[in-house]
C-alpha positions, 0 to 999 in steps of 0.5 A: 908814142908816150914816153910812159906806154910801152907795147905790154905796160904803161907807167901811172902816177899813184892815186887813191884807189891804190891804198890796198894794192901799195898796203899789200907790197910795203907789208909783205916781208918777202919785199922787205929785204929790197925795201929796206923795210923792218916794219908793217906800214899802217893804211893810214900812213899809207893813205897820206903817203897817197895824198902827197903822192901828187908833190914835185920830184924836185920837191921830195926828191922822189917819183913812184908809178904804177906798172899797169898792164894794158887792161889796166891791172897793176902789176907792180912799181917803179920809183926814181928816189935819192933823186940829186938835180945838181949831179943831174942822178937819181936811182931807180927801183922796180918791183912786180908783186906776183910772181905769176907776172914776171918774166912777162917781160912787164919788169923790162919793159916798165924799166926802159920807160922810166929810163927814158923819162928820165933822160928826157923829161927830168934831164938826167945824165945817170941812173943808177941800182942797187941790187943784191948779189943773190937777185939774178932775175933783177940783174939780168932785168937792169943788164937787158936794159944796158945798166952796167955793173960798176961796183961790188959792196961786200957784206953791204946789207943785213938780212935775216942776219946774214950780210948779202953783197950788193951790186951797183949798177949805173946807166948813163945818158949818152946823149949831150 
């Protein structure tokens, strides 16, 4: 089995023809609070973020994919960012656009596939998550996925001027 290709889903690197699909996702305000976004992203930043999609993640320290159902059709993404080679971690952020397709199991399933990626082709020992205090469907998706919490920051980030508490969540590679 590929490491990318799951039972529902499969994991693809960018490519052009996903200037509309990332445009719409970075320029929705619901997604801001996740993003840490506080600005609307040009198409044409966007385009050039599309063609240095291709760079190492050695290189920009960063890994975005497209979660694609079996018929091809993109339902979110998934990165691997703040990406440290010397402490074998990177952090790990997932999205699915439309709420008509969560809890399809997509989330889930695309997580265990870049979990896995990670340990065996980038050689991590540790993955790691950012999730907000208030977000239960991310937490349940990393906690299904064997993500332990293993800290709390209060009043860590800043929305719609209000502070949320956000949790750390961190999975190790058990494997030597």
């Amino acid at each position: 089995m590929l490491t990318l290709t799951g039972d529902k889903v499969y994991l693809r690197a960018l490519e052009p023809e996903d200037l509309d699909f990332v445009h719409k996702i970075e320029n929705d305000e619901d997604f801001w609070e996740i993003s840490s976004t506080q600005s609307p992203y040009s198409k044409f930043l966007i385009r050039q973020y599309l063609e240095n999609a291709h760079r190492d993640i050695y290189d920009i320290k960063q890994l975005r994919l497209v979660v694609c159902t079996k018929k091809h059709r993109p339902v979110g993404l998934i990165d691997v960012f703040d990406l440290e080679p010397a402490n074998r971690r990177a952090a790990v952020g997932i999205l699915i656009a439309n709420k008509k397709d969560r809890k399809k199991g997509f989330g889930s399933e695309s997580l265990a596939l870049l979990s896995k990626y990670c340990f065996t082709h980038l050689g991590l020992h540790q993955i790691y998550a950012n999730v907000t205090a208030d977000n239960l469907e991310s937490m349940q998706v990393f906690e299904n996925n064997g993500f332990r919490k293993v800290g709390l920051k209060k009043d860590w980030t800043l929305f719609n001027g209000k502070f949320k508490d956000e949790w750390l969540y961190q999975l190790l590679n058990n494997v030597h």
